[in-house]
C-alpha positions in Angstrom: 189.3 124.2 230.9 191.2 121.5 232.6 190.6 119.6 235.7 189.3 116.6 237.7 186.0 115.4 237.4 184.0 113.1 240.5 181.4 110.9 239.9 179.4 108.8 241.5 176.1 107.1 240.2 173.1 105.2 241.6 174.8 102.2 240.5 175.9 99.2 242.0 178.4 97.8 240.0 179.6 100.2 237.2 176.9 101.8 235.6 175.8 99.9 232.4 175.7 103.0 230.3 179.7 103.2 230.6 179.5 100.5 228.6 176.5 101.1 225.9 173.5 99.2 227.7 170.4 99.8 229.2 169.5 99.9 232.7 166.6 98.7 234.8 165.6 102.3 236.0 166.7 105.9 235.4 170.3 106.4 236.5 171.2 109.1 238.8 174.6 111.1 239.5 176.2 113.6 241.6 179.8 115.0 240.3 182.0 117.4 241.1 184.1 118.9 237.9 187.4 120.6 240.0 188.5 123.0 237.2 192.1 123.5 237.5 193.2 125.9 234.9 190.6 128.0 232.4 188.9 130.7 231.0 185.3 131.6 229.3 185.1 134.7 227.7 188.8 135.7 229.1 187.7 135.4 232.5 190.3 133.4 234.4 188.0 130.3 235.8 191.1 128.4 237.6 190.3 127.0 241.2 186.7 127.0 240.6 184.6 123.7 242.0 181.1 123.0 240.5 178.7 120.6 241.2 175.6 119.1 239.5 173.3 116.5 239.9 171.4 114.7 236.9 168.5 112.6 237.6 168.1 110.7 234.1 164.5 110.7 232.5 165.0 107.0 230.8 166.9 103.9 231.3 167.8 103.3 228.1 171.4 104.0 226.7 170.2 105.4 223.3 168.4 108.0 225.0 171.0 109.4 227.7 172.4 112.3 225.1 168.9 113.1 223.7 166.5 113.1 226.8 169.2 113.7 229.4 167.5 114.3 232.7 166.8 117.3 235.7 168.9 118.2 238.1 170.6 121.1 240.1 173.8 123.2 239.7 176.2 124.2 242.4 179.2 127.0 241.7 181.4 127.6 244.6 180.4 130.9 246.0 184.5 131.9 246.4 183.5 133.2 242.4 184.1 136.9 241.6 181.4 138.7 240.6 182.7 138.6 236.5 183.6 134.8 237.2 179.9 134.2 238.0 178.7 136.5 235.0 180.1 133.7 232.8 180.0 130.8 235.1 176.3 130.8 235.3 174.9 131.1 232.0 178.0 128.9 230.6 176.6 126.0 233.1 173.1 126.8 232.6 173.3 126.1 228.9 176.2 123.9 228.1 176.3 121.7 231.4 179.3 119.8 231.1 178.7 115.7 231.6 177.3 115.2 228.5 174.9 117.1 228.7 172.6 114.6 231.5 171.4 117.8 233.0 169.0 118.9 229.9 166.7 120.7 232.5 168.3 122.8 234.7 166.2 122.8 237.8 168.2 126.1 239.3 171.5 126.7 240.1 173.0 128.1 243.5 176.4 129.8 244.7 177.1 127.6 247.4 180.2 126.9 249.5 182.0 123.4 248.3 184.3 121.8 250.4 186.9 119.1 248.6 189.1 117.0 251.4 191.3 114.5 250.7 192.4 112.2 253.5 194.7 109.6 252.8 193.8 108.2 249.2 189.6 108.6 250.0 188.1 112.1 248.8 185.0 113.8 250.7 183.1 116.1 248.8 180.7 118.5 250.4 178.3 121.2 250.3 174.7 122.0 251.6 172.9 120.1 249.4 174.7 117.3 249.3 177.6 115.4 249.6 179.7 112.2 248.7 183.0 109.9 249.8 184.8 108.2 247.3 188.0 106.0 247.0 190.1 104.8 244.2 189.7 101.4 243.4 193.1 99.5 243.4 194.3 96.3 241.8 196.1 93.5 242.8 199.3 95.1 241.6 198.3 98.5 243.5 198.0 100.9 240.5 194.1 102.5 239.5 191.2 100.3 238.0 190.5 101.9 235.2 187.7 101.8 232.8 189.1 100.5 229.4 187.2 101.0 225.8 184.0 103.0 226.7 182.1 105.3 224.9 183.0 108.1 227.8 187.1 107.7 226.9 186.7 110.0 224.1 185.8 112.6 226.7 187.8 111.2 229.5 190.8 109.1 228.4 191.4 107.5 231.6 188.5 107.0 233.7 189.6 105.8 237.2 187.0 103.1 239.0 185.9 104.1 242.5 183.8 102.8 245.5 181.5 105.9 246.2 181.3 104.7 250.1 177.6 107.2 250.2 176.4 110.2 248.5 173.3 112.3 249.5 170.9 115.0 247.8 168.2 116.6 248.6 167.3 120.1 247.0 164.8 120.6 244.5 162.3 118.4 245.6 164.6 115.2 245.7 165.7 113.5 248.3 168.8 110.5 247.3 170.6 108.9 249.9 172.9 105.8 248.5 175.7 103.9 249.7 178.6 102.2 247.9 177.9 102.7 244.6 180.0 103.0 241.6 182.4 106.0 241.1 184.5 107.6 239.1 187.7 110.0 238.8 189.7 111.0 236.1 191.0 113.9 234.4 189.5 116.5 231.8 190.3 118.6 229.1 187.3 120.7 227.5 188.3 123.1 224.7 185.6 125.2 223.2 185.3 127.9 220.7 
């Protein structure tokens, strides 16, 4: 599957992990992956938005891929009945984003809205929600993240001020406000 992934963390600053190190406390992240062209199983997934948030277990770098953290899943509920047949164990069990979301606390079909207005993008749905902008540099073009562990996944990982994002379903309740962010493109292949 190809697309767009949205990311915004608990973070002020960019998130230490992006960059191998520890943090104080737990991270946290909302993101949206926009899938743009796909298929599981030969089911055509194209157009589909999901959404997940990972509340990390441990601060510590070394233990992001092997503890992971909880969180909740969000499919679009525009999915066909077969798109959801292999949307939702596909999420459930391999959870794109590394894999932060070890325990799935549930997952919903839920409408998602994604509205871009000028060059800021606001991302809804009834759990939640977040505002982001790209970052620009002096010469105009993207910020970008340069050498991190995440550009093997994502080779160019776009820096954004995440203006506020809110959560609250499954027993949390996060409200933040300009925090780090991310946007870039993605490109899973699986067998």
């Amino acid at each position: 599957m190809k697309g767009t992934w949205y990311e915004t963390c608990a973070a002020q600053g960019q998130c230490a992990h992006y960059f191998g190190r520890d943090r104080d406390e737990p991270c946290k992240s909302f993101q949206l992956f926009e899938i743009k062209e796909g298929e599981i199983d030969g089911v055509d997934i194209s157009g589909i938005l999901v959404m997940e948030l990972a509340d990390l277990f441990s601060p510590k770098f070394a233990d992001l891929l092997g503890q992971g953290g909880e969180g909740g899943i969000y499919i679009s509920d525009k999915t066909t009945e077969e798109q959801r047949k292999v949307l939702e164990p596909f999420f459930m069990n391999n959870v794109p984003g590394w894999l932060l979301t070890r325990k799935p606390l549930g997952l919903r079909f839920v409408p998602i809205n994604l509205n871009k207005e000028d060059n800021t993008y606001h991302i809804s749905m009834p759990y939640g929600e977040m505002k982001l902008t790209p970052t620009a540099g002096l010469d105009g073009s993207p910020v970008r993240v340069e050498n991190c562990l995440f550009n093997t996944v994502f080779p160019r990982i776009n820096v954004c001020n995440s203006h506020f994002w809110r959560y609250k379903d499954f027993g949390k309740d996060l409200d933040f406000q300009n925090r780090a962010g991310v946007i870039c493109e993605f490109d899973m292949q699986g067998g």
